[in-house]
C-alpha positions in Angstrom: 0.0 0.0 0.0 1.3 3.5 -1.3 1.9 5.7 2.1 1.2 9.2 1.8 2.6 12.3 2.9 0.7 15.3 3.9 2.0 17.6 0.5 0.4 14.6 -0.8 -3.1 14.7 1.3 -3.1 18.6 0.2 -3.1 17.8 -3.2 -5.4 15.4 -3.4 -7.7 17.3 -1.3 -7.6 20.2 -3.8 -7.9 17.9 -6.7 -11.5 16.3 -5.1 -12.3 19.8 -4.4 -12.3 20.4 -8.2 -13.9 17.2 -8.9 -17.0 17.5 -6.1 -17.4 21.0 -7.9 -18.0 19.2 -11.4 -20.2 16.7 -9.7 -22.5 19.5 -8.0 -22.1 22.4 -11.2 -26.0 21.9 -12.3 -27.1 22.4 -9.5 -24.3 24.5 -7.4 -26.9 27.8 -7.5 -29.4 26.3 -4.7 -26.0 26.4 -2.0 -25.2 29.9 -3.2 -29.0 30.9 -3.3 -28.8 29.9 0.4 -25.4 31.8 1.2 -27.8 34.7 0.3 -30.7 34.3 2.2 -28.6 33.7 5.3 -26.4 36.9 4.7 -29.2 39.3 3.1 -31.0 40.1 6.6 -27.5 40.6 8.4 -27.0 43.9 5.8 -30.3 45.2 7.5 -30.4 45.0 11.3 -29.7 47.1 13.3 -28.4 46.0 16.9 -28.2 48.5 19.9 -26.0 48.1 22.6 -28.1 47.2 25.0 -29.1 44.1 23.6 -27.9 40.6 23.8 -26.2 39.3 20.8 -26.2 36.0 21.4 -28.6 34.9 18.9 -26.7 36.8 16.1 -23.5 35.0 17.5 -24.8 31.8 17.1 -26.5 32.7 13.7 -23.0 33.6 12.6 -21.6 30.2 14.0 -23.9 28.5 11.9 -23.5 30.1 8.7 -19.6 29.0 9.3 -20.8 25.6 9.6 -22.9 25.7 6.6 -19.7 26.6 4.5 -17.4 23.9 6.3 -19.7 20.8 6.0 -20.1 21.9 2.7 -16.1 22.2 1.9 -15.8 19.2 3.8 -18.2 17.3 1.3 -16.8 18.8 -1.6 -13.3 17.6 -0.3 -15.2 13.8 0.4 -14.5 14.0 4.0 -18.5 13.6 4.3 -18.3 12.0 8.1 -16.8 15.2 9.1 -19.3 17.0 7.1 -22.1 15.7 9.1 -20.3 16.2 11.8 -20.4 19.6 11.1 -24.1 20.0 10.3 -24.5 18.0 13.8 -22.7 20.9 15.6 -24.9 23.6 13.7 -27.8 22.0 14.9 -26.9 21.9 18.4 -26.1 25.7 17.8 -29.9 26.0 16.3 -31.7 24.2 19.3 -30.1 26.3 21.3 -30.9 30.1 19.3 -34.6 28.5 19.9 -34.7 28.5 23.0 -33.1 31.8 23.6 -35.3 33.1 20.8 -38.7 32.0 22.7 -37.7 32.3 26.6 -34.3 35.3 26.2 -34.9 35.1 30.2 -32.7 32.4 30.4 -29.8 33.8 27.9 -27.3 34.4 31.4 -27.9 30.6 32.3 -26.4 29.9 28.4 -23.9 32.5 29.3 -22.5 30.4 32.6 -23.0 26.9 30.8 -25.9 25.8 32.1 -26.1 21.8 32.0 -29.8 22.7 30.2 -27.9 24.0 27.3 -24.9 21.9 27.8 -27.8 18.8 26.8 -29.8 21.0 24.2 -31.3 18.0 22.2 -32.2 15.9 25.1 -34.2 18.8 27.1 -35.7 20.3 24.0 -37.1 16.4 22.9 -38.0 16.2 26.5 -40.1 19.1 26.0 -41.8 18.3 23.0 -42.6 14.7 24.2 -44.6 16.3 27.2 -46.2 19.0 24.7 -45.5 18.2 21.3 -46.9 21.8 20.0 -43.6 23.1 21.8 -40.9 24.0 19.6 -42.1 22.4 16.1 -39.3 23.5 13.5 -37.0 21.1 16.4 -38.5 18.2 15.0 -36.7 17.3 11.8 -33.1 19.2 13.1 -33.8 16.5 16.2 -34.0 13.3 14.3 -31.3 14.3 11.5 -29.5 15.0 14.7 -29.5 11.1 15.9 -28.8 9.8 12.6 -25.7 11.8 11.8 -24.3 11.7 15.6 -23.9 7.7 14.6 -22.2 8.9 11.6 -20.4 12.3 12.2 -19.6 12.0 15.9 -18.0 9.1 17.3 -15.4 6.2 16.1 -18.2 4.2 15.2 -17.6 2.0 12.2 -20.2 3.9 10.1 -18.1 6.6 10.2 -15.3 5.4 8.2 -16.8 2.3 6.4 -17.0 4.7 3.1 -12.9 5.0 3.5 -12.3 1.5 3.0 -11.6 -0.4 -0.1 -11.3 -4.3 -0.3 -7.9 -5.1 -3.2 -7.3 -8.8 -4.2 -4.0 -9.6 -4.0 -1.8 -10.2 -7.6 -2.2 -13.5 -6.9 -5.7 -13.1 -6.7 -6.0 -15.7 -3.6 -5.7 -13.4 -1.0 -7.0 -9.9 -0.1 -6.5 -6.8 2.0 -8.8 -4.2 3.2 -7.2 -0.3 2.7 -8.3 2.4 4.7 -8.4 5.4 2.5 -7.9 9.1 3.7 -11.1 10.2 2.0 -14.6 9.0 1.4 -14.5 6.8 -1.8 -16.0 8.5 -4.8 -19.6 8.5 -5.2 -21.6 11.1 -7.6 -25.3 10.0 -7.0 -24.1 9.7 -3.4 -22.8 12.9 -3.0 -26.1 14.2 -4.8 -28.3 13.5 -2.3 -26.0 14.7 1.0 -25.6 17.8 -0.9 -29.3 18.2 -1.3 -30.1 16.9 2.3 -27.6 19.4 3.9 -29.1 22.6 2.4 -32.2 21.4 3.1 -30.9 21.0 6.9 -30.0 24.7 7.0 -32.6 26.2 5.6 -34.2 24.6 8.3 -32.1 25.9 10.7 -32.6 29.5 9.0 -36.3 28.9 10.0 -35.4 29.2 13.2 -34.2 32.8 12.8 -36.4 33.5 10.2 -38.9 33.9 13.6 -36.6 36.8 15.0 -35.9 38.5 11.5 -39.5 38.4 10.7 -40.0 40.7 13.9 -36.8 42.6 13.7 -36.4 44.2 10.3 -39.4 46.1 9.3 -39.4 46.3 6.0 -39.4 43.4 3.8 -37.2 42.6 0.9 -39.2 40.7 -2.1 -36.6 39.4 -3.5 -35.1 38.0 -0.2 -38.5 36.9 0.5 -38.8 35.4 -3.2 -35.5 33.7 -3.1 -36.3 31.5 -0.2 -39.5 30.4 -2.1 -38.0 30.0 -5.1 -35.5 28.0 -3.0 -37.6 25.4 -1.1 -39.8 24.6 -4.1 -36.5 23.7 -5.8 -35.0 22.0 -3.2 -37.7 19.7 -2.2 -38.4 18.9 -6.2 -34.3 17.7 -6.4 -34.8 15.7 -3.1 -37.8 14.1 -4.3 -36.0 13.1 -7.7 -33.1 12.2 -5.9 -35.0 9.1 -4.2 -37.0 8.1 -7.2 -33.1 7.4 -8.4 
């Protein structure tokens, strides 16, 4: 097995950089569409002093998340990519909270175990009252799935690195352990489409603080995320027909 050195790893990354961005060029418009919806309503508020920008900070966390799970797909490092998403999710269920109750913003503030166990106490909730908190829903159960995948040293997250080679003698084999996620366009695909469709989602959330904040309204901010969600789910949809 060829070792590698990390010049090497650089390069190749770069190269699957350029090669995710082929695989995704049709259809590349929906992520920027969504850069701009996230960044459009930042141009427009106005924040005094006096008020807590916590929310904002963790808006801006997420949009940072939303541009590294999508370079680590691109670079098919997709286990950290979810891993990513995971972490912007936790960042979301907690904006939610701080967005409907802002009373408890100075428990956040000292690391409150509450907050330090967002999912948990938020599904909690929602199992007593399931009318609390209804955009948590999907970002909870996408949540479980990719912490299996994204989070741990379980063997889902690294079974797409590995590669079974017959031997030139062709009576014995090896498995290899690759340094990236093996190749996969239709794979790929569908992540792609799933992950914007997890952080507009997320947006959502804010969405509820924008739509109270910034008095006037932007059609074609307003237009774009239509346009964007009809589009979006109609790609999904194909994408499992496939």
């Amino acid at each position: 097995m060829k070792e590698i050195n990390f010049l090497e790893y650089l390069g190749a990354e770069e190269q699957n950089l350029l090669t995710g961005l082929m695989i995704l060029k049709d259809d590349f418009d929906l992520f920027l569409n969504l850069d701009y919806i996230y960044q459009e309503p930042l141009k427009r508020l106005v924040i005094s002093e006096q008020e807590d920008m916590i929310p904002f900070e963790l808006y801006r966390f997420i949009h940072f998340h939303l541009y590294f799970s999508m370079s680590c797909l691109l670079r098919y490092h997709v286990s950290e990519s979810l891993f990513s998403t995971r972490k912007a999710i936790d960042a979301a269920l907690t904006a939610y909270k701080l967005i409907l109750d802002p009373g408890v913003t100075e428990k956040y503030k000292k690391r409150d175990n509450y907050f330090q166990y967002i999912k948990a106490n938020i599904q909690k909730e929602r199992k007593k009252d399931n009318s609390k908190y209804p955009l948590a829903a999907e970002l909870i159960k996408i949540h479980d799935l990719f912490s299996e995948y994204g989070s741990h040293a379980d063997i889902n997250s690294f079974k797409d690195r590995l590669e079974v080679k017959k031997s030139s003698d062709s009576e014995t084999s090896y498995v290899m352990l690759h340094y990236f996620q093996i190749s996969d366009p239709i794979g790929t695909k569908k992540i792609y489409f799933q992950t914007l469709r997890i952080f507009y989602s997320m947006f959502k959330i804010f969405k509820l603080l924008f739509d109270k904040r910034l008095k006037l309204i932007d059609p074609d901010w307003e237009f774009t995320i239509k346009g964007f969600v009809e589009k979006l789910d109609e790609l999904i949809n194909r994408s499992k027909v496939s």
